[in-house]
PQR file of N, CA, C, O and H, with PARSE charges and radii, in Angstrom:
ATOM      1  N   UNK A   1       9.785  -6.644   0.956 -0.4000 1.5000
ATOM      2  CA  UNK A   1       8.716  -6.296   1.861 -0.0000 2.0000
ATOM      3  C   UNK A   1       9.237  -5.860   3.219  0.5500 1.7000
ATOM      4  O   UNK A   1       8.504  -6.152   4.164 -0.5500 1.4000
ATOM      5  N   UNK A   2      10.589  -5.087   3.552 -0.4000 1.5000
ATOM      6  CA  UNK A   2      10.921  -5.074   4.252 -0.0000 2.0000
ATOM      7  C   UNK A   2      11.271  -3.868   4.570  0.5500 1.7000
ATOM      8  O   UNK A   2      12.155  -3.464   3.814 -0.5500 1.4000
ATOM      9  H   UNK A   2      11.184  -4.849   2.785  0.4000 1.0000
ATOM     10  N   UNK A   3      10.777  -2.670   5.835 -0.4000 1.5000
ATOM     11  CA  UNK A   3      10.969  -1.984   5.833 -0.0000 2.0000
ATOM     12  C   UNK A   3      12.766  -1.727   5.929  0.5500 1.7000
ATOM     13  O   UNK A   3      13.694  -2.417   6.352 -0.5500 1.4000
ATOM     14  H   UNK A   3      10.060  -2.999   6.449  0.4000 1.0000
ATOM     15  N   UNK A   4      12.638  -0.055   5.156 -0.4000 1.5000
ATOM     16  CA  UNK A   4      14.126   0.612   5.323 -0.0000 2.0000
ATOM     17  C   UNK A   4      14.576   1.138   6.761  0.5500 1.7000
ATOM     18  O   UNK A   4      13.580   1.466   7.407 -0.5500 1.4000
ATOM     19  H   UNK A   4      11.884   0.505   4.813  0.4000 1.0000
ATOM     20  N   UNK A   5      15.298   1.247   7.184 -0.4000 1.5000
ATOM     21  CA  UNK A   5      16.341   1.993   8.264 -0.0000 2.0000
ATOM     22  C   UNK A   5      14.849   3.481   8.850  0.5500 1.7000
ATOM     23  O   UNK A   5      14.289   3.727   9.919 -0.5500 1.4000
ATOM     24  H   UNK A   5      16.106   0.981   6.660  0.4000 1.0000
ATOM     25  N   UNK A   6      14.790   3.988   7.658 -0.4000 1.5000
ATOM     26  CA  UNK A   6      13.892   4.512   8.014 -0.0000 2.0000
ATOM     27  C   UNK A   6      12.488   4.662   8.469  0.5500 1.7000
ATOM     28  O   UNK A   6      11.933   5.684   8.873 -0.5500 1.4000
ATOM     29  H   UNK A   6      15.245   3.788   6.791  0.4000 1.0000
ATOM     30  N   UNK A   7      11.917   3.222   8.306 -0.4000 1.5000
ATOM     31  CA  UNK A   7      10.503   2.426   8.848 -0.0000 2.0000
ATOM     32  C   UNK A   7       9.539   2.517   7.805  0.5500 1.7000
ATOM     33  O   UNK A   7       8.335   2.290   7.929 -0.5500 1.4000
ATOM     34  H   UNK A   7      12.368   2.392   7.979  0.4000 1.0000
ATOM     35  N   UNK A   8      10.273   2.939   6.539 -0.4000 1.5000
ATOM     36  CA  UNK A   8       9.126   3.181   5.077 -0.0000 2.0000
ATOM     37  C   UNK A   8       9.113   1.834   4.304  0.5500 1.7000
ATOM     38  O   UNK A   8      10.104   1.303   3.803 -0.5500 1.4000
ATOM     39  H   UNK A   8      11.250   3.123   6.438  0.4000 1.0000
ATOM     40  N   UNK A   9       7.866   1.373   4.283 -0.4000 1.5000
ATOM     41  CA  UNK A   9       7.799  -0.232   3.568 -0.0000 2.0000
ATOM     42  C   UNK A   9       8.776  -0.011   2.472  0.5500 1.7000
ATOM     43  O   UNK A   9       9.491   0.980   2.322 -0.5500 1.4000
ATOM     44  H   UNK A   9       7.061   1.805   4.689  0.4000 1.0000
ATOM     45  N   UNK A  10       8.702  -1.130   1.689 -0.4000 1.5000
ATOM     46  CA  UNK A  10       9.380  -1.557   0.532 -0.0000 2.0000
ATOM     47  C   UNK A  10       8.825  -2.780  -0.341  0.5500 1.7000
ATOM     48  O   UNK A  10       9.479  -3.774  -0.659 -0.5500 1.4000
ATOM     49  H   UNK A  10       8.121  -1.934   1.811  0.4000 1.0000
ATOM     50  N   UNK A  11       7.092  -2.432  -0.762 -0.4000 1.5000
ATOM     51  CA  UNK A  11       6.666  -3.402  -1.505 -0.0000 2.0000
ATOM     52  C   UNK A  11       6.556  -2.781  -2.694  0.5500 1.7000
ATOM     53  O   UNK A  11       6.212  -1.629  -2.959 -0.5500 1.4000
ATOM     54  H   UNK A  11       6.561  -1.625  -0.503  0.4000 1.0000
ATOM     55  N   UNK A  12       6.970  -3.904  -3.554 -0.4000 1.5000
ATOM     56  CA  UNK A  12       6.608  -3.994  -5.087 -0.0000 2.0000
ATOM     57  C   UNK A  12       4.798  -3.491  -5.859  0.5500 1.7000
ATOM     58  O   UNK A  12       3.735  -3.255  -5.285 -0.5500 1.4000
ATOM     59  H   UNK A  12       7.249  -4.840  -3.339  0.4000 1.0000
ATOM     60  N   UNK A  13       5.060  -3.496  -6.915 -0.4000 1.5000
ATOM     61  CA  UNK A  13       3.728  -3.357  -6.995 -0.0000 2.0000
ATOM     62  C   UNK A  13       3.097  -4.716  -7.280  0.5500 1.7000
ATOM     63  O   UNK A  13       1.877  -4.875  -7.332 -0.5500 1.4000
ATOM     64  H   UNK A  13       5.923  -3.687  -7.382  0.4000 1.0000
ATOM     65  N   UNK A  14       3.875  -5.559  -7.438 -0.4000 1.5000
ATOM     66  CA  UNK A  14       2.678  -7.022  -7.210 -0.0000 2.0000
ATOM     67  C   UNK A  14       2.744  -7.054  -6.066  0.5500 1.7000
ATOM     68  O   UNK A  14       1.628  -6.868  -5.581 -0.5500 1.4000
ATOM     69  H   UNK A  14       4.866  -5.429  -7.396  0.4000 1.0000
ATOM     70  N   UNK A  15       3.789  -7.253  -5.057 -0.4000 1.5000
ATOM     71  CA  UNK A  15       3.314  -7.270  -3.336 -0.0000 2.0000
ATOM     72  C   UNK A  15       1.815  -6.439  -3.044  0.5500 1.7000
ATOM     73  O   UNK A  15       0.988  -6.829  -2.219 -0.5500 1.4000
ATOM     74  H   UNK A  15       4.696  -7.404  -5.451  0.4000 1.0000
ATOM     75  N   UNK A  16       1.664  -5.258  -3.874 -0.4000 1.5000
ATOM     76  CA  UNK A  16       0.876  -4.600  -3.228 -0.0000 2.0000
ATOM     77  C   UNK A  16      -0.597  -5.606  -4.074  0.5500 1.7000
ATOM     78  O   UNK A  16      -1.477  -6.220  -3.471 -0.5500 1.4000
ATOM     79  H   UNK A  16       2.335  -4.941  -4.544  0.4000 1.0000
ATOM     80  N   UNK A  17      -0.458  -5.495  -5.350 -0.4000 1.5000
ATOM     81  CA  UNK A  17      -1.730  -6.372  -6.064 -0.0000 2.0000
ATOM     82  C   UNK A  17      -2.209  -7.400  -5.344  0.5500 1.7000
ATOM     83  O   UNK A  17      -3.405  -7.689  -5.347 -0.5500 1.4000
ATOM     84  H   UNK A  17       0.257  -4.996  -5.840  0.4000 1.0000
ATOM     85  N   UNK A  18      -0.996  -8.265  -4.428 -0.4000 1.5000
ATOM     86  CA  UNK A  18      -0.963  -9.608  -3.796 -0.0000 2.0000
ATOM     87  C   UNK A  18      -1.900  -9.457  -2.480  0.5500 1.7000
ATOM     88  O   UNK A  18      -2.475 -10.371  -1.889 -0.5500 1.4000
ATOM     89  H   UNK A  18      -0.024  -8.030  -4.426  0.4000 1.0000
ATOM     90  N   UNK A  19      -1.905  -8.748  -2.322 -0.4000 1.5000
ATOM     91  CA  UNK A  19      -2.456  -8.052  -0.937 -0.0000 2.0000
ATOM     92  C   UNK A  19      -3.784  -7.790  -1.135  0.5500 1.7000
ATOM     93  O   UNK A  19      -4.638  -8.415  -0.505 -0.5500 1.4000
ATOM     94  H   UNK A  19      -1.438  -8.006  -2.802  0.4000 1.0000
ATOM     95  N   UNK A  20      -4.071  -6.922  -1.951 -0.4000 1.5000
ATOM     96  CA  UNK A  20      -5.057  -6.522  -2.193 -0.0000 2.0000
ATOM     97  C   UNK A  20      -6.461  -8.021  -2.652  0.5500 1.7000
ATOM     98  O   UNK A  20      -7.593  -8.142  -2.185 -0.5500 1.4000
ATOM     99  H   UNK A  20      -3.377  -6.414  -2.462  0.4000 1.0000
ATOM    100  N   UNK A  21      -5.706  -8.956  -3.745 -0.4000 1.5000
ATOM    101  CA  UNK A  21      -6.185  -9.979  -3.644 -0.0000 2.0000
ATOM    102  C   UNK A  21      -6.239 -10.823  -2.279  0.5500 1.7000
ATOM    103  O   UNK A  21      -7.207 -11.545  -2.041 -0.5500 1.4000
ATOM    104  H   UNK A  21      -4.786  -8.858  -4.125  0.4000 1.0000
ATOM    105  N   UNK A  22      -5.337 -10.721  -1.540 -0.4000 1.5000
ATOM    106  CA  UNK A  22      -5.541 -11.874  -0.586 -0.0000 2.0000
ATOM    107  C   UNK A  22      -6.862 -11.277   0.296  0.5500 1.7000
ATOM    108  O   UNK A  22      -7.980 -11.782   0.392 -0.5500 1.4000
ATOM    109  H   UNK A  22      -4.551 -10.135  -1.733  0.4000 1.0000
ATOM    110  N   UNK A  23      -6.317  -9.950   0.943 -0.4000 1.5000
ATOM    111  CA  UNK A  23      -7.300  -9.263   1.850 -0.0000 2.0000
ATOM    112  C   UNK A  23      -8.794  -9.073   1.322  0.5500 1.7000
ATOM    113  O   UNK A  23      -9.673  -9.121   2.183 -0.5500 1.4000
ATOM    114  H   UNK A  23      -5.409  -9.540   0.865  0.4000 1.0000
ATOM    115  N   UNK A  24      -9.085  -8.911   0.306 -0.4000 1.5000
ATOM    116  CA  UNK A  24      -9.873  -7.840  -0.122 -0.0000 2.0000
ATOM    117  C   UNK A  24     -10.664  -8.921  -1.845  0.5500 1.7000
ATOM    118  O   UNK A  24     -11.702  -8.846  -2.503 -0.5500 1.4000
ATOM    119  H   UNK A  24      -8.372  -8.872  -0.393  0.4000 1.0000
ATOM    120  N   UNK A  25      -9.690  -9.594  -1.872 -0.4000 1.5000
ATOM    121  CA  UNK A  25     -10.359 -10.740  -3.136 -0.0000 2.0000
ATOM    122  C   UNK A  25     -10.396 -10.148  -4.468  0.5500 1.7000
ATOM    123  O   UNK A  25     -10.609 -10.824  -5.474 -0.5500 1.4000
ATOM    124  H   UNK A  25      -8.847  -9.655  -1.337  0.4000 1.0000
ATOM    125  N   UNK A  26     -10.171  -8.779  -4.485 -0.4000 1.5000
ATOM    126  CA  UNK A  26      -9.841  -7.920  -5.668 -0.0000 2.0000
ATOM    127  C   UNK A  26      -8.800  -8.127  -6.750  0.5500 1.7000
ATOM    128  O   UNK A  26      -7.680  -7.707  -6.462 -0.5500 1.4000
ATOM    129  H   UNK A  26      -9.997  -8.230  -3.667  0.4000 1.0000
ATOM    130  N   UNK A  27      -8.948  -8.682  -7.920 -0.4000 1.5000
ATOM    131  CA  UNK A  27      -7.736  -8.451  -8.790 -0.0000 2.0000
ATOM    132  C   UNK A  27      -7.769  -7.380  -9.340  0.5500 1.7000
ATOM    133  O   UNK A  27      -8.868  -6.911  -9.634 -0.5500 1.4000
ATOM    134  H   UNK A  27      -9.859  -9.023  -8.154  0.4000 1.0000
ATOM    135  N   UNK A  28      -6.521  -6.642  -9.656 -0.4000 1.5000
ATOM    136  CA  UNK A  28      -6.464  -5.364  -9.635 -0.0000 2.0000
ATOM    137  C   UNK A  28      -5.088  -4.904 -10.243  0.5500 1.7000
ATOM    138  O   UNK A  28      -4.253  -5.803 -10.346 -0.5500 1.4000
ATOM    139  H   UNK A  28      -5.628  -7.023  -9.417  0.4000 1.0000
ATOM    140  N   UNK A  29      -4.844  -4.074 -10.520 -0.4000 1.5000
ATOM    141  CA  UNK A  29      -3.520  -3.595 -11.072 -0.0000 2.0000
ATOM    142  C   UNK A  29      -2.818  -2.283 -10.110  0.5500 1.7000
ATOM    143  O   UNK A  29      -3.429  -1.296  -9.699 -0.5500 1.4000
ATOM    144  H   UNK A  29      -5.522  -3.344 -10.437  0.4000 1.0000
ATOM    145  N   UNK A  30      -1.454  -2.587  -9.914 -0.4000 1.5000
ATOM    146  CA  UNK A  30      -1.304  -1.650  -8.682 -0.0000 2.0000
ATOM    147  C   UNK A  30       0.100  -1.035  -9.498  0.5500 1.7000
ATOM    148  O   UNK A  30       0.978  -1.531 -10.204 -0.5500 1.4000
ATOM    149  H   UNK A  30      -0.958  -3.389 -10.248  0.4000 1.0000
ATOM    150  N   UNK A  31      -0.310   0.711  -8.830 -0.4000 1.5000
ATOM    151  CA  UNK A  31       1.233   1.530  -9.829 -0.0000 2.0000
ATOM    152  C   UNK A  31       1.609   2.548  -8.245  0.5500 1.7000
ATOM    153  O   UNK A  31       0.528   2.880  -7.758 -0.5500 1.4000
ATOM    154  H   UNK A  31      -1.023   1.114  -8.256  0.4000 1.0000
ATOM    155  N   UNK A  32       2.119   2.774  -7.884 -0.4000 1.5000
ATOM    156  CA  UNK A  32       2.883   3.415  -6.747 -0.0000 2.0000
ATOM    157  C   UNK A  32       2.990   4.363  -6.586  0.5500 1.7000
ATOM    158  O   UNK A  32       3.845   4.688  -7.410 -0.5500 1.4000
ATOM    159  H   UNK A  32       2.996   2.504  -8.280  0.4000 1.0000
ATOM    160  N   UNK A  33       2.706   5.255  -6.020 -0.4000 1.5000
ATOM    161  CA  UNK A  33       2.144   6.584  -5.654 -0.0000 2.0000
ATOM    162  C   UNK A  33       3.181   7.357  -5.000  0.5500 1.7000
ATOM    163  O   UNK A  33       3.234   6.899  -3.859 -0.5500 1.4000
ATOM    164  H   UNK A  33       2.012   4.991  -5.351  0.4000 1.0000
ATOM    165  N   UNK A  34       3.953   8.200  -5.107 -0.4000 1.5000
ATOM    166  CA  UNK A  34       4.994   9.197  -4.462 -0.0000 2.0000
ATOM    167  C   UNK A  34       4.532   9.362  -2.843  0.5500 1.7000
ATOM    168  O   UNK A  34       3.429   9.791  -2.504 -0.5500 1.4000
ATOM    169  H   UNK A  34       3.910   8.573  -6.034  0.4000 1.0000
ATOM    170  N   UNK A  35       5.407   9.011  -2.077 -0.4000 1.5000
ATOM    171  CA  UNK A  35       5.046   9.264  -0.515 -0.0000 2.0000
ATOM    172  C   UNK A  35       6.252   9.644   0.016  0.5500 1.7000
ATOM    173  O   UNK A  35       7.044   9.961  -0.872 -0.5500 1.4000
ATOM    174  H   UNK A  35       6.303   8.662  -2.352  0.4000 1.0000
ATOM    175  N   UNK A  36       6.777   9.751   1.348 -0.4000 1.5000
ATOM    176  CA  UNK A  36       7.791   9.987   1.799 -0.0000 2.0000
ATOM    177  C   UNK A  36       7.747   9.338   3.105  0.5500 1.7000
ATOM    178  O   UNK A  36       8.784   8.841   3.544 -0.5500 1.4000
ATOM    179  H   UNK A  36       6.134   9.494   2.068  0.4000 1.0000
ATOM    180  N   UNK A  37       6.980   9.302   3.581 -0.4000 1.5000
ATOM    181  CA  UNK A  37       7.004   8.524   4.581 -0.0000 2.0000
ATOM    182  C   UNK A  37       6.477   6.367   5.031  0.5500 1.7000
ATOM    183  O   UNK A  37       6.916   5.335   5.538 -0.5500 1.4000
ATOM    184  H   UNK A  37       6.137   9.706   3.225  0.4000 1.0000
ATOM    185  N   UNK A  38       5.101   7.062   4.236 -0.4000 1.5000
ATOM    186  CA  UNK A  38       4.647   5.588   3.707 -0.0000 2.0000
ATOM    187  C   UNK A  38       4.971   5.148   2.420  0.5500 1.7000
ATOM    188  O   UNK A  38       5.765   5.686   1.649 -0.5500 1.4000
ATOM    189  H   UNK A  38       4.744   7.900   3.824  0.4000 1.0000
ATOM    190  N   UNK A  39       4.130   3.862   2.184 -0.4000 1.5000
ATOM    191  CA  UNK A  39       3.973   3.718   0.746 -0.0000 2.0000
ATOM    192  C   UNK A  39       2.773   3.446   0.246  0.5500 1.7000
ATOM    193  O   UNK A  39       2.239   2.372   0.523 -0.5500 1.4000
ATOM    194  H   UNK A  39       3.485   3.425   2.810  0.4000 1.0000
ATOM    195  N   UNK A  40       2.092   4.463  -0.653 -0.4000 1.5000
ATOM    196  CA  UNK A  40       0.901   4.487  -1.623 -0.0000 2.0000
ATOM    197  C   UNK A  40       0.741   3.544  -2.703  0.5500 1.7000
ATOM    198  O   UNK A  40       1.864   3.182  -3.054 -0.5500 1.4000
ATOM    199  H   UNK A  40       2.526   5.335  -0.878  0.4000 1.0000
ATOM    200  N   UNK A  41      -0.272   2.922  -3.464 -0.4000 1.5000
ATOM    201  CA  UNK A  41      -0.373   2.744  -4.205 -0.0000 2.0000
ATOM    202  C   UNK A  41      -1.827   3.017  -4.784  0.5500 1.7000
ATOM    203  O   UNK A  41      -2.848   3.152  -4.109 -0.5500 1.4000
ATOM    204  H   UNK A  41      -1.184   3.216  -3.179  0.4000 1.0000
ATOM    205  N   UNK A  42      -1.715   3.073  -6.224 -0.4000 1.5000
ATOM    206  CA  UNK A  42      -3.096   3.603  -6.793 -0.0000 2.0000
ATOM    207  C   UNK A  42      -3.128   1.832  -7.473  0.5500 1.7000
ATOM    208  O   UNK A  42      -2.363   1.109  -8.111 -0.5500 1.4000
ATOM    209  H   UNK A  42      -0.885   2.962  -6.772  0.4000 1.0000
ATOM    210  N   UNK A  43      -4.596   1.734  -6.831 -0.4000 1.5000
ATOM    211  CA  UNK A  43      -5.410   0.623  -6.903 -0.0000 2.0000
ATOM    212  C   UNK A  43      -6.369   0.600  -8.448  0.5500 1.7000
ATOM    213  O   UNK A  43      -7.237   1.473  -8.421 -0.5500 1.4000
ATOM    214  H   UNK A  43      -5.217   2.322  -6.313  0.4000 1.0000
ATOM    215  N   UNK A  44      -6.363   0.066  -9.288 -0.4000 1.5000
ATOM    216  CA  UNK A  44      -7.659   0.025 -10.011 -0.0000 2.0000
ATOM    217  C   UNK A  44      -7.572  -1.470 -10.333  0.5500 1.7000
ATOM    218  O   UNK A  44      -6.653  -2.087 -10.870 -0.5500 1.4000
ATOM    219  H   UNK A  44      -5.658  -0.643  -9.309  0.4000 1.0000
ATOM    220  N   UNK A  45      -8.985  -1.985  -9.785 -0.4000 1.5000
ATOM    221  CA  UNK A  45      -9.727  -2.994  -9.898 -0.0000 2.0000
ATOM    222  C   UNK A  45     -10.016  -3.595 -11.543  0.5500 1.7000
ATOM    223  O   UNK A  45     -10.070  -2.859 -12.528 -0.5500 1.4000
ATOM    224  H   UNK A  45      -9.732  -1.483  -9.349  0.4000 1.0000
ATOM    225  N   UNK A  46     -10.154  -4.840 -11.562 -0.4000 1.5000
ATOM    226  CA  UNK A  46     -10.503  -5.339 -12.585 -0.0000 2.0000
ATOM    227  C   UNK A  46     -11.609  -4.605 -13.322  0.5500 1.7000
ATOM    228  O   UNK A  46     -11.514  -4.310 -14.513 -0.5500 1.4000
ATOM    229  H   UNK A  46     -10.110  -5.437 -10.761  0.4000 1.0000
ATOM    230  N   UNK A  47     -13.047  -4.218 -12.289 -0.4000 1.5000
ATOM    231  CA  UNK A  47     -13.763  -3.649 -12.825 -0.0000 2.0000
ATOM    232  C   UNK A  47     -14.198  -2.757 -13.262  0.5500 1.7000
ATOM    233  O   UNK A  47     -15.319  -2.592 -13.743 -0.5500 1.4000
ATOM    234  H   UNK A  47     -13.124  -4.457 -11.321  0.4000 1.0000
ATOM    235  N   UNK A  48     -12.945  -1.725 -13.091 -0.4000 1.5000
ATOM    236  CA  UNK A  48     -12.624  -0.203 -13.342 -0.0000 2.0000
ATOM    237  C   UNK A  48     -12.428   0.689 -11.876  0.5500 1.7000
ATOM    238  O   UNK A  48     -11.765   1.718 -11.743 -0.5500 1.4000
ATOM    239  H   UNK A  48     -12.034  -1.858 -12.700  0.4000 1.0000
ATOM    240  N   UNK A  49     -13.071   0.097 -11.017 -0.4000 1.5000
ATOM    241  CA  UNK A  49     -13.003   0.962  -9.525 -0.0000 2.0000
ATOM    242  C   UNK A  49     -11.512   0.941  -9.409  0.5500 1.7000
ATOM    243  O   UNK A  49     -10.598   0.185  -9.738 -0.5500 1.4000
ATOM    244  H   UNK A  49     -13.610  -0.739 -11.124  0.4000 1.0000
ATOM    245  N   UNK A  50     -11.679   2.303  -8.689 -0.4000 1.5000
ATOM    246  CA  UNK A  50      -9.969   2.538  -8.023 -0.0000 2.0000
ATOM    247  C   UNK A  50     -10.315   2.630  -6.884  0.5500 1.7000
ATOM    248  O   UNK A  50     -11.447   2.687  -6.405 -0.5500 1.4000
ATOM    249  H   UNK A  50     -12.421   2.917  -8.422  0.4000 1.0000
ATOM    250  N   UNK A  51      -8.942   2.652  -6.231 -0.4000 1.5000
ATOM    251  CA  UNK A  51      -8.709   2.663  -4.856 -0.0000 2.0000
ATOM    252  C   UNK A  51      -7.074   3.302  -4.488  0.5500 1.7000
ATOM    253  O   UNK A  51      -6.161   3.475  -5.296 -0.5500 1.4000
ATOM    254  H   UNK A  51      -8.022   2.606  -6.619  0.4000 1.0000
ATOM    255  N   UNK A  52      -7.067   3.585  -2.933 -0.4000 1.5000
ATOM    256  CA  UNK A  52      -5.684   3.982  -2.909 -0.0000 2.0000
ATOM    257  C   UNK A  52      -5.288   3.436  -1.663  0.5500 1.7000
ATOM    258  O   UNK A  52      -5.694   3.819  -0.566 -0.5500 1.4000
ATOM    259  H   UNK A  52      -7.808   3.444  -2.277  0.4000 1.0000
ATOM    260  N   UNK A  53      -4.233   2.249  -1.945 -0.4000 1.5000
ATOM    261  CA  UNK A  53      -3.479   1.942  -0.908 -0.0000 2.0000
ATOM    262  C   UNK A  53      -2.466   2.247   0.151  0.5500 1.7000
ATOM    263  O   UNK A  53      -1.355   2.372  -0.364 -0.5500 1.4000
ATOM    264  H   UNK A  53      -3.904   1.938  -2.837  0.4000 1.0000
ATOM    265  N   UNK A  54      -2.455   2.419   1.500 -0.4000 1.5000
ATOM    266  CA  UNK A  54      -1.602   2.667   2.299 -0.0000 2.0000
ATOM    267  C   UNK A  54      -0.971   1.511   2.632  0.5500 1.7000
ATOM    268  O   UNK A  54      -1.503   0.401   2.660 -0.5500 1.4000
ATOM    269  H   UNK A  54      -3.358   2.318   1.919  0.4000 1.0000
ATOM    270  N   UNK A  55       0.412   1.823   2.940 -0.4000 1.5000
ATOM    271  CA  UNK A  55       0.853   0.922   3.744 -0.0000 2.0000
ATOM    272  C   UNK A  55       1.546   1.959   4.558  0.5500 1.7000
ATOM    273  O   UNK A  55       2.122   2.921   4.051 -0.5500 1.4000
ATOM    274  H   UNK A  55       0.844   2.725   2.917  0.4000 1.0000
ATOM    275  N   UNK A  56       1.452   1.666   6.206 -0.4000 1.5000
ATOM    276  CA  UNK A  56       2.047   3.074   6.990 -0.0000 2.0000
ATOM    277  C   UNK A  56       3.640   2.603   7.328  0.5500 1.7000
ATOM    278  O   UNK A  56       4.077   1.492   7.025 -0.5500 1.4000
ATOM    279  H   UNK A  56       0.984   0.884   6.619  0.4000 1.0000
ATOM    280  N   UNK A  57       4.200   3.354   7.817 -0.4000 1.5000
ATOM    281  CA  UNK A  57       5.664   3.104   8.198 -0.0000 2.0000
ATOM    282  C   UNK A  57       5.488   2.671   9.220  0.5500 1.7000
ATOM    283  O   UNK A  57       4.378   2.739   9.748 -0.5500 1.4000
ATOM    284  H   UNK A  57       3.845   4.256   8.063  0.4000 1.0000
ATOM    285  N   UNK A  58       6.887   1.901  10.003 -0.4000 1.5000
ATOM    286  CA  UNK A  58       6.297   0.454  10.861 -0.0000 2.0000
ATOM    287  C   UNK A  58       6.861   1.990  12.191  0.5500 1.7000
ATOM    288  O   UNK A  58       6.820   1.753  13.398 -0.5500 1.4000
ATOM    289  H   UNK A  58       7.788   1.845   9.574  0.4000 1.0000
ATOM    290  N   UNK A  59       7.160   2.905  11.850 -0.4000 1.5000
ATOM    291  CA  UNK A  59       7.808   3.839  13.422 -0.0000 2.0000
ATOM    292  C   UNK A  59       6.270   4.792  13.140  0.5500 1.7000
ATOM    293  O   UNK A  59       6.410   5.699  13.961 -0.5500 1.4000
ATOM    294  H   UNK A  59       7.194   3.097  10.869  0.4000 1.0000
ATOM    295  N   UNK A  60       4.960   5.037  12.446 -0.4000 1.5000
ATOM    296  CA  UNK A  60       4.347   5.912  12.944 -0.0000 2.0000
ATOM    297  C   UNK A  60       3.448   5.482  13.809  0.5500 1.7000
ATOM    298  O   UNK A  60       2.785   4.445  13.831 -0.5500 1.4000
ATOM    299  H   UNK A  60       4.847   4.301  11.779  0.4000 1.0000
ATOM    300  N   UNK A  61       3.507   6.578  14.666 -0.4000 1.5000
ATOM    301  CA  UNK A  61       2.357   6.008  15.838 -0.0000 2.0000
ATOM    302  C   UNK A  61       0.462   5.453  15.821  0.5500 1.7000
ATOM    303  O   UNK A  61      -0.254   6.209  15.163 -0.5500 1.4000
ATOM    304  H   UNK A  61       4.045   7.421  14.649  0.4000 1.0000
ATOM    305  N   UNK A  62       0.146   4.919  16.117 -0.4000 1.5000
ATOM    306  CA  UNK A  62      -1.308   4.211  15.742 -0.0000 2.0000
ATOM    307  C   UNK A  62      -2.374   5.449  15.924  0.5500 1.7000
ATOM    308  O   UNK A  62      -3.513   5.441  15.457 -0.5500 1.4000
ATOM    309  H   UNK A  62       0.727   4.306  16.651  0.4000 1.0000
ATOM    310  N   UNK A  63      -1.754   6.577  16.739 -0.4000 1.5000
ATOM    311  CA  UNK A  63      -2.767   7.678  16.987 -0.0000 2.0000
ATOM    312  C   UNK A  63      -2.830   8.663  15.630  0.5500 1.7000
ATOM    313  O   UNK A  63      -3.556   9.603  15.306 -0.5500 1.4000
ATOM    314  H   UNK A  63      -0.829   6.583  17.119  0.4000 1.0000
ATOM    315  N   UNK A  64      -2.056   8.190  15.199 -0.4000 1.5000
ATOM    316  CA  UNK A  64      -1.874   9.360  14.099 -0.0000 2.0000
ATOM    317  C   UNK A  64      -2.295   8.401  13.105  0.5500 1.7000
ATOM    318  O   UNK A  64      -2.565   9.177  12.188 -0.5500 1.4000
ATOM    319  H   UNK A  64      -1.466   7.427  15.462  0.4000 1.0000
ATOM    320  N   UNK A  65      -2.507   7.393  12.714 -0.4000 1.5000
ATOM    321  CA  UNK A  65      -2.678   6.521  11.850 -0.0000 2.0000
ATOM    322  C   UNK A  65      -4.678   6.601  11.552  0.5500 1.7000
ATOM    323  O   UNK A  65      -5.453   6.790  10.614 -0.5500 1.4000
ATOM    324  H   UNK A  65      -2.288   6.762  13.459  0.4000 1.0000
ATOM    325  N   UNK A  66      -4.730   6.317  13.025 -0.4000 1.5000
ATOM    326  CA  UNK A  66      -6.484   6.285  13.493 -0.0000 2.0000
ATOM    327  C   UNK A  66      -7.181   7.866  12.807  0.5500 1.7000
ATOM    328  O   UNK A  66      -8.320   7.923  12.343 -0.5500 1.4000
ATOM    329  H   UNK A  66      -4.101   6.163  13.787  0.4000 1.0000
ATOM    330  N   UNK A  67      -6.314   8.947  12.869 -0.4000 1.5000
ATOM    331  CA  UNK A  67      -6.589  10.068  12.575 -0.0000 2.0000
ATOM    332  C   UNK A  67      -7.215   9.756  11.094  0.5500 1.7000
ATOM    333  O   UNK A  67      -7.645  10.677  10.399 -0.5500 1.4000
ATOM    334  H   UNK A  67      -5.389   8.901  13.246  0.4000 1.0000
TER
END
C-alpha cells in the first residue's frame, strides 16, 4: 500500500475490495484497471453494480483531482 518513487499507489486488489468494504460497506470483487499515473480498479458489487475506483497519486495536486 505504499506508494512508488513515483507517487503511484501500490494496492492489491483485496486492498482495494478492503476499502471499498470498510468505506462504503460494499462486498465486492475488485480487478485493476491500466493507469499510469493512478491506480484504477473496476468495482463490481455483490449485487451486480459496478463501480470504478480511484486511488490518486500521493504528488497530484488536489486542484486537478477536484476537477
Amino acid at each position: 500500500m505504499k506508494p512508488t518513487e513515483s507517487g503511484r499507489p501500490q494496492f492489491s486488489n483485496e486492498d482495494a475490495q478492503a476499502r471499498v468494504l470498510g468505506l462504503w460497506n460494499v462486498k465486492s470483487m475488485a480487478r485493476e484497471l491500466p493507469s499510469e499515473r493512478d491506480q484504477n480498479f473496476h468495482i463490481r458489487a455483490e449485487g451486480g453494480a459496478e463501480y470504478v475506483l480511484k486511488i490518486a497519486n500521493v504528488r497530484e495536486k488536489r486542484e486537478v483531482l477536484e476537477l
